[in-house]
N, C-alpha and C positions, 0 to 999 in steps of 0.2 A: 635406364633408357626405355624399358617396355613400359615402363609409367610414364615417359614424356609420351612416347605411340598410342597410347589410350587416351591421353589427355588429347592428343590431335584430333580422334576421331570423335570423340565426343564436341566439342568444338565446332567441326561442320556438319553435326547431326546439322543444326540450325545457323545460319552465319550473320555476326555480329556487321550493324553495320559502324559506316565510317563519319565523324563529325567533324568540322571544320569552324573555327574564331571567326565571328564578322562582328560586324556592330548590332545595339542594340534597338529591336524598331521602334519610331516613334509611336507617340500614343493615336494619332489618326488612320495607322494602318489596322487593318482588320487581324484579329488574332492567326497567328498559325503554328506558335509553339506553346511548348507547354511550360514551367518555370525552369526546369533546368535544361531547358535548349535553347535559352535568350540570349547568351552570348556565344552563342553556334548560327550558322546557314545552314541551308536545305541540303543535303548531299544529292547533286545530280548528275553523278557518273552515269548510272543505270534509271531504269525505271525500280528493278528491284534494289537497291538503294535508296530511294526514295520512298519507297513502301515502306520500306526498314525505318527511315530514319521516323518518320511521322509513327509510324507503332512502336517505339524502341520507348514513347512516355505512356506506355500502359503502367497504370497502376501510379502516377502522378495524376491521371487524367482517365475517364472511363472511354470506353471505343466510340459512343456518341462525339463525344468531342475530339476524338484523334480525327474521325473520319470528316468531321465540319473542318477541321483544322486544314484537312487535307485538300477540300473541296476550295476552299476561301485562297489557298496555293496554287491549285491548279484555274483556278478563273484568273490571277493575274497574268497568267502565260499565255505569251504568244499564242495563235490558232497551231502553229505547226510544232508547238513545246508542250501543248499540255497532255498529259497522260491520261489513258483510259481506266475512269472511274470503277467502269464494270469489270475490271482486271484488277485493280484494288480491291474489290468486296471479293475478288475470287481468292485475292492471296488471300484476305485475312480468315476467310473463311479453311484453304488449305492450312494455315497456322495454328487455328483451332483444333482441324484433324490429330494435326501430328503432333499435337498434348497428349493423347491417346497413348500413344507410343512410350511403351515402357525401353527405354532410354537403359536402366539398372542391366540388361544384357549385355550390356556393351564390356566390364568390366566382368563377365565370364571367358573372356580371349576365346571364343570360340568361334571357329573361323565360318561354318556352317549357321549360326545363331547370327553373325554379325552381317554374313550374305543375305541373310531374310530378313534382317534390318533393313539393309540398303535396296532390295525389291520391294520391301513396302512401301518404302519410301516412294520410289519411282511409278509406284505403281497410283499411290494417293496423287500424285502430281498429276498423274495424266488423269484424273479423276474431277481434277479443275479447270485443267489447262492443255491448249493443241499442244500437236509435238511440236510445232514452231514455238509458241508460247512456251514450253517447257524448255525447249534449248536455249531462248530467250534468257529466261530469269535462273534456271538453274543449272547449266553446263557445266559451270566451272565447279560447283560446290559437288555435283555428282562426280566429277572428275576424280576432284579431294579426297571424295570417301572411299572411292575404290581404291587411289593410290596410297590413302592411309591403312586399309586390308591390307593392301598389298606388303608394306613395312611388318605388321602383325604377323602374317606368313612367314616374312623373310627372319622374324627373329625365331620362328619359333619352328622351322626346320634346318638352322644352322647352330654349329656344334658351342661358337663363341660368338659373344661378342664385337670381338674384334673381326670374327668373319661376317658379321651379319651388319656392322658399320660398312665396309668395303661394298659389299653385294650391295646397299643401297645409298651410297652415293653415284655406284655405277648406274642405278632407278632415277634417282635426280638428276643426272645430267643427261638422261635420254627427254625432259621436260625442257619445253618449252619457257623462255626467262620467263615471260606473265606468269607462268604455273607454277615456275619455283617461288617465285617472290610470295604468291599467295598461299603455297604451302604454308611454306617457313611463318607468314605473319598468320595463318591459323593458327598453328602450333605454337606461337610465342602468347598471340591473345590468349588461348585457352589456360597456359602455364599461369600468366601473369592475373587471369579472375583468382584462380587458385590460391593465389598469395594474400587476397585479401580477407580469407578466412585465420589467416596465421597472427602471431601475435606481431608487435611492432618489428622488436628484432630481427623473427624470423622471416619477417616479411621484406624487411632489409636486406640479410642474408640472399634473400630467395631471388629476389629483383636483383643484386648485384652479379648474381651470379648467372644469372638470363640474358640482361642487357647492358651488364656493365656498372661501374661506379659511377661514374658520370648521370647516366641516365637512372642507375637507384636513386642515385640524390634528388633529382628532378621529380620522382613520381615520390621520394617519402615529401617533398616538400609541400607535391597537390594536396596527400593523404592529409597533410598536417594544416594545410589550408583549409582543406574542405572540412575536419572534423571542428574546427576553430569555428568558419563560419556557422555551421549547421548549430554550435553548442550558442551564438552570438541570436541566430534567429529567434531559436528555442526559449532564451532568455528575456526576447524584444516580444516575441510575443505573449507568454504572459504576464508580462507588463503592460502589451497592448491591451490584454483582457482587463486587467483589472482598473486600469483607464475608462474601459469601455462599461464596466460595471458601479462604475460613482456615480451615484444617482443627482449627487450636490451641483455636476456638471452639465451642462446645457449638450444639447449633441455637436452643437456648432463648436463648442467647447473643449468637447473630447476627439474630436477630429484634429483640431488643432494641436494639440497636447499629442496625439500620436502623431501628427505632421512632426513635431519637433523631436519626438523622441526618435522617430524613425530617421531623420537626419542626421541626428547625433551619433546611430551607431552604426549610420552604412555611410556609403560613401557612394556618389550620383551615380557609377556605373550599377551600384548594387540595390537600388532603390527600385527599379519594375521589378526585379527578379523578385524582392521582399513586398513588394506588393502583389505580384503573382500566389506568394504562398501565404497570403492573408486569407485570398478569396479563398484556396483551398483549405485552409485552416478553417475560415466562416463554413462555406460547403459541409466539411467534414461536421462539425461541432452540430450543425442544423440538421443530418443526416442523424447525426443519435440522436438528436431531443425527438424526431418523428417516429424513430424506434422504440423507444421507452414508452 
């Protein structure tokens, strides 16, 4: 139990956001995701969800292109929908902050260490943003953190277990439903990254036991999808390359020849996404040759 409490609080150090299935855009709209957001929408619950969703493809994509990607989003919007840019560059810069933050405290249970966590925190906040601004994008996640303390306290001046369960479901139900429901899916995301360190089994094991059989079966099924695809890319492209490296073939030639081959082993939905990670593949491979 004090390891699922750690795991919560770690969790809304930073909070993940949320994605949603829509279609994939045609090729005349102007970019705004990165390749593995093409079969996702924009999340617009919040403004900070939105900030989140557009930086959540760091490291697919450099912060030049998150923030163009961002910019190219917020000009399709309505005058009364589009979000302030100058508040974007302010999250991303508090994001960068709180890299800083040695996080490894968290896992010393020390209720005094984890309070100066959560002041610095609050404190780098108002460092970017008004208190309006601040209540704004992070009320609920400050809530979190305190009320995840709070569980850490409660375990660790009760005698049992089983008294320090009681004592805070009595804490839960003094919450507000929004703030429960946010708890609980903190602490469920944070359990469920965790699993995917483990091996297959235990990873089965681990998710069954989180969220049920039903829904282990549905997330080993993504995992098993998504390691399928990723090993199918991997394989197409270099194939691509070595298409692209026959000199016998015209370029008109070798375009064609990867048109077919690229056909052959996706299927229409999965064809911009495998073209999205061409150009990254080309990017990356032209990025070491200027290195060397």
């Amino acid at each position: 139990m004090m390891k699922k409490t750690v795991l919560a609080f770690v969790c809304i150090i930073v909070t993940a956001s949320a994605v949603y299935y829509s279609r994939i855009p045609t090729s005349d709209e102007p970019m705004i995701q990165v390749a593995s957001q093409l079969d996702t929408k924009v999340d617009k619950d919040s403004s900070r969800d939105t900030f989140e969703y557009f930086l959540s493809g760091l490291g697919e994509a450099n912060l030049d292109t998150l923030k163009h990607n961002f910019e190219n989003y917020n000009e399709e919007q309505a005058s009364a929908y589009k979000l302030d840019e100058d508040l974007f560059q302010r999250f991303i810069n508090y994001r960068a902050t709180l890299e800083h933050i040695d996080s490894n405290t968290v896992d010393k249970l020390d209720i005094g260490t984890l309070q100066q966590l959560i002041d610095q925190i609050k404190s780098i906040q108002l460092q970017f943003f008004t208190p309006q601004e601040q209540q704004l994008l992070f009320a609920e996640e400050n809530q979190l953190r305190e009320f995840a303390l709070k569980q850490i306290e409660i375990h660790l001046h009760t005698q049992s277990a089983e008294e320090a369960t009681i004592i805070w479901e009595q804490e839960i139900d003094h919450l507000s439903p929004n703030l429960q429901l946010s708890y609980h899916n903190a602490s469920l995301l944070g359990q469920l990254q965790k699993t995917k360190e483990m091996t297959d089994q235990e990873r089965y094991l681990a998710n069954q036991e989180l969220v049920g059989t039903e829904a282990a079966n549905r997330l080993e099924k993504l995992a098993i999808d998504r390691a399928e695809f990723e090993e199918t890319v991997n394989s197409y492209l270099q194939q691509r390359d070595e298409i692209l490296a026959n000199s016998l073939l015209t370029i008109e030639e070798q375009q064609s020849e990867v048109a077919l081959l690229r056909n052959k082993m996706f299927n229409e939905k999965q064809v911009r996404r495998v073209q999205a990670l061409e150009s990254i593949s080309d990017e990356q491979k032209l990025s070491n040759n200027k290195s060397i």
